[in-house]
C-alpha positions in Angstrom: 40.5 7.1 -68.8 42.7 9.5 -66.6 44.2 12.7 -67.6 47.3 14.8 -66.7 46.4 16.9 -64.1 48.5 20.2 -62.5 49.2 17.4 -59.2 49.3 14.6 -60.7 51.6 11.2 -60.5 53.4 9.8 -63.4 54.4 7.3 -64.9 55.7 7.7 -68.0 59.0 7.0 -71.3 60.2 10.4 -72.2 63.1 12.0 -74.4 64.4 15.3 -74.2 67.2 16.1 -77.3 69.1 19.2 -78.3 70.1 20.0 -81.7 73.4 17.6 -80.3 71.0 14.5 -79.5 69.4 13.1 -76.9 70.1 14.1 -72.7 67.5 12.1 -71.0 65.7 8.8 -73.0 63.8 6.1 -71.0 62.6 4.4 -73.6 64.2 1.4 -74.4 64.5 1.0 -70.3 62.7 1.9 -67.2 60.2 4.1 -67.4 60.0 7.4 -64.9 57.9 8.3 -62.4 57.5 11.8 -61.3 54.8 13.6 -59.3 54.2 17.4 -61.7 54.9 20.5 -59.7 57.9 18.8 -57.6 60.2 20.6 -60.2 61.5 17.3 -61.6 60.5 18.9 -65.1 61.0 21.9 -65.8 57.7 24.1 -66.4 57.3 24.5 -69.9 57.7 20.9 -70.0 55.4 20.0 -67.6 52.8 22.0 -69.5 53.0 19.7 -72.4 51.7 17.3 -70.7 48.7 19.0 -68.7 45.7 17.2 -70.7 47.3 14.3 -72.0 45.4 11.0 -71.8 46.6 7.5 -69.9 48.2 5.8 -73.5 49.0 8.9 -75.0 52.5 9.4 -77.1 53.2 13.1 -78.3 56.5 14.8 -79.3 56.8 18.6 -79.0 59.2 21.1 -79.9 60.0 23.5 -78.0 61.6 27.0 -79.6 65.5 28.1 -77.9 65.2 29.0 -74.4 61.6 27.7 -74.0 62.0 24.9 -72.0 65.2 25.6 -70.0 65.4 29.3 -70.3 68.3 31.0 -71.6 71.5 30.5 -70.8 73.1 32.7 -68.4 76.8 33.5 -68.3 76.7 34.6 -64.3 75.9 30.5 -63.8 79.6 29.9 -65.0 82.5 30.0 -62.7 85.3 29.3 -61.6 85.8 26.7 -58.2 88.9 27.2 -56.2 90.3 23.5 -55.5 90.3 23.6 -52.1 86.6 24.6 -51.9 86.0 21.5 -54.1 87.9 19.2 -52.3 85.8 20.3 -49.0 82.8 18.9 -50.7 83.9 15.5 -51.4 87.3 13.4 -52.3 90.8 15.7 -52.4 91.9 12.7 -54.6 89.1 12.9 -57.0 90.3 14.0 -60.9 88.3 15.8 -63.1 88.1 16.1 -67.1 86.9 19.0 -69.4 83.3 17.9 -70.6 82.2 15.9 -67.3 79.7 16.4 -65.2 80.3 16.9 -61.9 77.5 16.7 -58.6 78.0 19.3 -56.1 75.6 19.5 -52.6 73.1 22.8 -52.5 74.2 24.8 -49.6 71.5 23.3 -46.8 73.2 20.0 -47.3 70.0 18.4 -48.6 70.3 18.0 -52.4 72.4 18.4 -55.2 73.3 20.1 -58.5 75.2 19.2 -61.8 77.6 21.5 -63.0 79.8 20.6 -66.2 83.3 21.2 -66.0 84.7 23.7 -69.1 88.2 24.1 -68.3 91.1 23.6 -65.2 93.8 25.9 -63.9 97.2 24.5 -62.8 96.5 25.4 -59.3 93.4 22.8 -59.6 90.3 25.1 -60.1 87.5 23.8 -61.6 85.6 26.3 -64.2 82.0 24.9 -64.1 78.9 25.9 -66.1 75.7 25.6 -63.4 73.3 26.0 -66.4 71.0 23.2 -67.9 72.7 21.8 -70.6 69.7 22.4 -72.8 69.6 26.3 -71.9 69.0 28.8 -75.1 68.7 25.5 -77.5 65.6 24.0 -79.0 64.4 21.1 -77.4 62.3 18.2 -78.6 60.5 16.2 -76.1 58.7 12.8 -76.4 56.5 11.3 -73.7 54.6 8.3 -73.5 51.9 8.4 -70.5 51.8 4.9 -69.3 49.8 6.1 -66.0 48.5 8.9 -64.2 47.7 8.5 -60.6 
């Protein structure tokens, strides 16, 4: 039977939950693959699973900031409209609470911000933290494979 390994390839159900329920839950649906170290997880999460067995289900919980860090009040701030609207649609409306996709300055990704509040001249205030930062975290995993 395989274990979880620093390099290996997943495929696995997981949950991760705050203290305001869940952000990410495959079960019920398709499950994930992921290959560990790629940073699809975040460290302290991917160190849950280092030893787990092909089969195995296991919830942690992880303490505030553990998993995601704290949260860091330089990671909000505020978007000036036109900068925004050089990144994607100008006719594209925004709302208090979404979450928005912006691209990482080389072009080649992408990272979620939440919108927190909007100015009348169309600027975007936007928190670039994880929405799990400084909370407790529970997280439940399923191995289904390990490649």
């Amino acid at each position: 039977m395989a274990h979880v390994q620093p390099d290996s390839f997943l495929t696995l159900h997981y949950r991760l939950a705050g203290p305001q329920g869940d952000i990410v839950n495959t079960f019920g649906g398709q499950p994930a693959t992921l290959s560990l170290g790629a940073g699809e997880l975040s460290p302290a999460v991917e160190e849950r699973l280092l030893g787990l067995a092909e089969g195995a289900h296991a919830t942690f919980d992880l303490p505030s900031g553990v998993a995601f860090g704290e949260r860091n009040p330089d990671m909000v701030q505020w978007l000036a409209r036109k900068e925004l609207d050089s990144m994607g649609d100008p006719q594209e409306r925004y709302d208090v609470g979404e979450v928005i996709h912006l691209p990482t300055p080389d072009g080649q990704g992408q990272f979620a911000a939440v919108v927190q509040a909007l100015r009348e001249d169309g600027a975007l205030k936007l928190d670039f933290n994880h929405p799990l930062a400084g909370q407790p975290v529970t997280f439940e995993v399923e191995i289904i494979g390990v490649l």
